[in-house]
C-alpha positions in Angstrom: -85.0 309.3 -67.9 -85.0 306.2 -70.3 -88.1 305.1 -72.5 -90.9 303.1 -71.1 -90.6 299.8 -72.2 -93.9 297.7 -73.1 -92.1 295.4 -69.9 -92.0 298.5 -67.6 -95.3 299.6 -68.4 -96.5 295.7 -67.2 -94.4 296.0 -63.9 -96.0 299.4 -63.3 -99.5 298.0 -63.8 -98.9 294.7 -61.4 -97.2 297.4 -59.0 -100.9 299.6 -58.9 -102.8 296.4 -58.8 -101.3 295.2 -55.8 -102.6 298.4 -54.5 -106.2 298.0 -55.5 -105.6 301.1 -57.8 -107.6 300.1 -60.9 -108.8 303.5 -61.7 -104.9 305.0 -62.0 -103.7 301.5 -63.8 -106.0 302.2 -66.6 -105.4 305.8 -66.7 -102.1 304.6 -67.2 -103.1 302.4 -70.1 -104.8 305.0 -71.4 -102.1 307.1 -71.7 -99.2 304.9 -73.0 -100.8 302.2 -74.1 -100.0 303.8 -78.0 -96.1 303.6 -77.3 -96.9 299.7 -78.3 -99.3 299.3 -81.2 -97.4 295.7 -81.9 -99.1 294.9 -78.0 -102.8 296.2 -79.0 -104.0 292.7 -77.7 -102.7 292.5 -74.9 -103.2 296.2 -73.8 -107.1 296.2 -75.0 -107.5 292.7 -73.0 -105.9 294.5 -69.9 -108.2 297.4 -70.3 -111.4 295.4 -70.5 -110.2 293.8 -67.1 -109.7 296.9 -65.4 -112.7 298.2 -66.6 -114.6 295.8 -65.1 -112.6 296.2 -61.9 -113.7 300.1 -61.7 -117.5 298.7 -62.2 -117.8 300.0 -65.8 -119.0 297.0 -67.3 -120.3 299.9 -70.2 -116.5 300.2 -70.6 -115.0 297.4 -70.5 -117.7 296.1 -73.6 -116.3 299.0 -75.9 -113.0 297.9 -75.4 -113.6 294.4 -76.4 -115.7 295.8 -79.6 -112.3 298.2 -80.2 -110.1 294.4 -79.9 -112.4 293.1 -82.4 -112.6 296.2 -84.6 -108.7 296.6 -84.9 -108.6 292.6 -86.0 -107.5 291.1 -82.7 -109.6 288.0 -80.8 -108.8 286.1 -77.8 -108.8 282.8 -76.9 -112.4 281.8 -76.0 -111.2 280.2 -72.6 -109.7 283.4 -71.5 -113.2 285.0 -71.6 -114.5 282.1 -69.8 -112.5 281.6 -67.0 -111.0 284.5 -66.3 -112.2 285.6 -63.1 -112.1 289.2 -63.9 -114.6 289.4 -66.6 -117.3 287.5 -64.8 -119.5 289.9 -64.3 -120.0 290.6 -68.2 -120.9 286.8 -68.5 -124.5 286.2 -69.5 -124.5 290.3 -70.6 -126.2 289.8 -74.5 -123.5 292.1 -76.0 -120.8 290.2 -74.4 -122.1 287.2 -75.5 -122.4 287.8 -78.8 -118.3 289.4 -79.0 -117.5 285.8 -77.2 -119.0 284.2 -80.4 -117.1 286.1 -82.8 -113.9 285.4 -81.4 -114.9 281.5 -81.0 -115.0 281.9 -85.1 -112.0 283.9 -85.0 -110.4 281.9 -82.8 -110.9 278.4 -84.4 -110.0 279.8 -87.6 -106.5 281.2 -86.2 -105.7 277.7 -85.5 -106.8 276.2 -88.0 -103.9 277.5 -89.8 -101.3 277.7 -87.1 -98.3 275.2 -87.2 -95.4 274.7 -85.3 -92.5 276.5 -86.6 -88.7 276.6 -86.2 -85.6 278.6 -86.4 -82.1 277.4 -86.8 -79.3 279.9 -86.1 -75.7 277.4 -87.2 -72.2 278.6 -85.7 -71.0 278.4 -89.0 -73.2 281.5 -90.0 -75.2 278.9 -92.0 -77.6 276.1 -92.3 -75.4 273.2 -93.9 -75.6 269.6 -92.3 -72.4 268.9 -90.4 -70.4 266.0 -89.3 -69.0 268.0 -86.5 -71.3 267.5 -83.1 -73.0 270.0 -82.3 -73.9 271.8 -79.0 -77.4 272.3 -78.7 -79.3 274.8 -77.1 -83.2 274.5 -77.3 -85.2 278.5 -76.7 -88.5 278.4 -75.9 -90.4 282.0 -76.3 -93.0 283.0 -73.3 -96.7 282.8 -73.6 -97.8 285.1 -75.8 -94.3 285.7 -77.6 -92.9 284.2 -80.8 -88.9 283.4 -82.5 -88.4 286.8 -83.4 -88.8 288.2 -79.6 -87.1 285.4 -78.4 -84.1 285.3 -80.6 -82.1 288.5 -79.2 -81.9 287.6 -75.8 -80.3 283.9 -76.9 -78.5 284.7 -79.9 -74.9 285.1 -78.3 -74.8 281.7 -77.4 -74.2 281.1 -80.8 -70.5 283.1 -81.3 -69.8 280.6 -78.6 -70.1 277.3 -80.9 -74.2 276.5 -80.2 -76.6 275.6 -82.3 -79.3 278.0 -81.3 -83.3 276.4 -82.4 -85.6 278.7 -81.6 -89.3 276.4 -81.7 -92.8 278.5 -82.0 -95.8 277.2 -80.7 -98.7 276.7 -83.0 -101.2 277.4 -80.0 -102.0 281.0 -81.2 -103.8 283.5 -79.5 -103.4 286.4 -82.3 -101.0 285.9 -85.5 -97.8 286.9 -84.1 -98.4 285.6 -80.5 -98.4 281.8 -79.3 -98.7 279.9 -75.9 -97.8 276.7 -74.5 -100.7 276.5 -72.4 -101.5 272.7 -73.5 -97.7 271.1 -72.3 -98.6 267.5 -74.0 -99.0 269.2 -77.9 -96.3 271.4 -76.7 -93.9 268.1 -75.8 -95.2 266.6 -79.3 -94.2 269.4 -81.7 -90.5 269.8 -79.9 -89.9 266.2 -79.7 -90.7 266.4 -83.7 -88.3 269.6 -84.0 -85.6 267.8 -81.9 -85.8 264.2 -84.2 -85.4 266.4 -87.0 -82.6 267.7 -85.8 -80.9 264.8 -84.9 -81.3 263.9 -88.3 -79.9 266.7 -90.2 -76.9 267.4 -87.7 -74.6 265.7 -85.5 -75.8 266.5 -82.1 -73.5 266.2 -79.1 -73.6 265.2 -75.8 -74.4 269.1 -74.4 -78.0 269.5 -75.0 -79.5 272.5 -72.8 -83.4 273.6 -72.8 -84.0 277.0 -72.1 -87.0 279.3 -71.8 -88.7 282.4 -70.3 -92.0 282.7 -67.8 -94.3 279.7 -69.2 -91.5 278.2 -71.7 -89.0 278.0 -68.8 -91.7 275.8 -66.9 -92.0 274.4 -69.8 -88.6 273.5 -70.3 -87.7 272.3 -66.6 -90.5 269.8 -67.1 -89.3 268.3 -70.8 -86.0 268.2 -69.5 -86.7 266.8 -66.1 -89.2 263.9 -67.9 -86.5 263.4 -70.4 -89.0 263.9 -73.0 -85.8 265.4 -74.6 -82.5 264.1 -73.1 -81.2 267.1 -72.4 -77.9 267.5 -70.0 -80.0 270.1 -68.1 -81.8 273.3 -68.5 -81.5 276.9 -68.3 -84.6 279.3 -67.5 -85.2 282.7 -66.8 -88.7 283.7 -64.7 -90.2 279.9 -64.7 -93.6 279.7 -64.6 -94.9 276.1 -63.5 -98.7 275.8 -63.2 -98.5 272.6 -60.1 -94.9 272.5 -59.1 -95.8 268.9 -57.4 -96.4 267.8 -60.8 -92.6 267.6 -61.0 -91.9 265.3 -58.3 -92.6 261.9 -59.7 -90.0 263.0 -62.4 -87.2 263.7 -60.0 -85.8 260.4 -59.5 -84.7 259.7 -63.4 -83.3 263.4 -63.7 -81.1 262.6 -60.6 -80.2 259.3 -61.9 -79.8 261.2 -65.6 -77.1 263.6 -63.5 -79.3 266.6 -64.8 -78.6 270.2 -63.7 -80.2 273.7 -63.7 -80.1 277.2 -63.4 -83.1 279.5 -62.9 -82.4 283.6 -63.3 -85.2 285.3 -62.1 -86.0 289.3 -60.9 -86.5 290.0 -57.1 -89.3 292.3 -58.2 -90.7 289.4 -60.6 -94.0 289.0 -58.1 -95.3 286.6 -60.1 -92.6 284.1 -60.7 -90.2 284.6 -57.7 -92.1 282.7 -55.4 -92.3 280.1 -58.0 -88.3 280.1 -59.0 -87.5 279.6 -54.9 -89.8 276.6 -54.2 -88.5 275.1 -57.8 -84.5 275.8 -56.4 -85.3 274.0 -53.3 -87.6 271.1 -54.1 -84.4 270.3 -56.9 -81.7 270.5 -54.5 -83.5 268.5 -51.7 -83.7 265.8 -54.4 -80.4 265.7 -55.3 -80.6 267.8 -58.5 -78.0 270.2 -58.7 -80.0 273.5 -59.4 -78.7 276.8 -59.1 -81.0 279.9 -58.7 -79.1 283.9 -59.4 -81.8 286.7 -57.9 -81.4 289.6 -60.5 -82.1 292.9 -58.0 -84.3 295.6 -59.7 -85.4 292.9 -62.3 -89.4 292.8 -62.8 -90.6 289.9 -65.2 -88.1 290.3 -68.0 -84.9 289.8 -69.6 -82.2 291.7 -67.9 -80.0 294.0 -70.3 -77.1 292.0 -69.3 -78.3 288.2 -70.2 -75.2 287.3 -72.3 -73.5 287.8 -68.6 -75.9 285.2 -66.8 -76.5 282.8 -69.9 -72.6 282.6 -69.9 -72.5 281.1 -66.1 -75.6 279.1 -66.3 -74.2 277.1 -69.0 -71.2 276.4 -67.4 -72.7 275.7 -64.3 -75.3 273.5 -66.0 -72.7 271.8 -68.6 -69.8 271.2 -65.6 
């Protein structure tokens, strides 16, 4: 049997919940939840939320004092408007944890910035005449370069210039969002002029991403906000899909393409990835969507094999 994975363990949880199991989803946290100490955010968040779900609002306040106590906060609107923990709202303890990460919180960004990684064909980072290829990675909510950079890295053996950008919306030091798209647009736009200026870009320019930075990426491509040939995404999260219809007409003009990979057992995103395949097709945008069977809301082990067609098919 192979290891539970931190992504197996989320597809396992989304499985029970569908079910209305809450009481065997956070046994189940319970018991693996210490595989992942690098994920003790998320997996205390989760926890509060299912406690609450059970009724043991008792709970579900002792795991947000464990979040706090092993140095982790959350973002302030997550406590808010998150649907689940509305019935601790207005509870004095929970009110008073709320404040703490609001200080927590603002001082996180405070000192957050927008960050970058260059990986050169050439093995290194020297300015070049040469134009380049460019392939623009944008990491998940809640990810950052370094989980980002595996998946995407092979593209560079093939003569890309692989930019990894991190959001400085963080919700804990090694995990950032995109959730606000306008500062989002800002800091890549910033990243891409710089690159411009430091290397010869080409006319292949390709804007890729996973679950929120694939939405992301569909939309900065499709505004042109970067002039990107097309884009390549894998589970594409897109908040209000008609959002991208008054930018259809330029990207069809533009002779933009795209391909969306995304997991038949992805129940959050696959819904999404069909209605984004069809509204871009109906519009004369070459789109073109591969259904991974098996495949939950992650990268599949083979994504060198679908990376490889989607930038031909997106670059033809």
């Amino acid at each position: 049997m192979s290891e539970l994975t931190f992504e197996n363990l989320a597809e396992q949880l989304m499985l029970l919940g569908q079910r209305g199991a809450y009481a065997e989803s956070l046994e189940l946290l319970q018991r693996e939840s210490g595989r992942f100490p690098d994920r003790e955010q998320a997996t205390y968040y989760w926890r509060m939320r299912l406690a609450v779900r059970i009724n043991n609002l008792a709970l579900a306040l002792q795991f947000f004092r464990e979040l706090l106590e092993h140095g982790y906060s959350l973002p302030p609107h997550w406590l808010r408007e998150d649907e689940n923990l509305k019935p601790l709202q207005g509870l004095p303890e929970y009110e008073d944890l709320v404040a703490v990460c609001q200080l927590k919180f603002a001082e996180l960004q405070a000192n957050a910035k927008p960050e970058m990684l260059i990986m050169h064909p050439d093995g290194g980072v020297s300015t070049s005449s040469q134009p380049r290829s460019l392939l623009l990675a944008l990491h998940g909510n809640a990810g950052n370069i370094s989980g980002t950079l595996g998946p995407w890295r092979g593209v560079v053996d093939q003569g890309w210039l692989l930019v990894l950008p991190q959001s400085s919306q963080a919700i804990d030091e090694n995990a950032f969002v995109w959730d606000d798209w306008d500062k989002a647009a800002a800091e890549i736009q910033e990243h891409y002029v710089s690159l411009t200026h430091r290397y010869a870009i080409g006319e292949r320019v390709i804007v890729g991403g996973f679950s929120m930075g694939g939405g992301l990426a569909i939309w900065l491509t499709l505004s042109r906000i970067i002039r990107a040939h097309g884009f390549v995404v894998l589970a594409p999260y897109v908040p209000d899909i008609e959002k991208l219809e008054p930018l259809l007409e330029r990207a069809r003009t533009d002779g933009v393409h795209g391909y969306i990979i995304v997991g038949e057992r992805d129940n959050g995103c696959l819904e999404i990835a069909h209605k984004l395949n069809a509204l871009l097709n109906v519009n004369g945008i070459p789109c073109q969507l591969e259904l991974r069977p098996g495949l939950g809301h992650t990268y599949p082990p083979d994504f060198d094999e679908s990376l490889e067609k989607a930038l031909a098919f997106v670059t033809q």
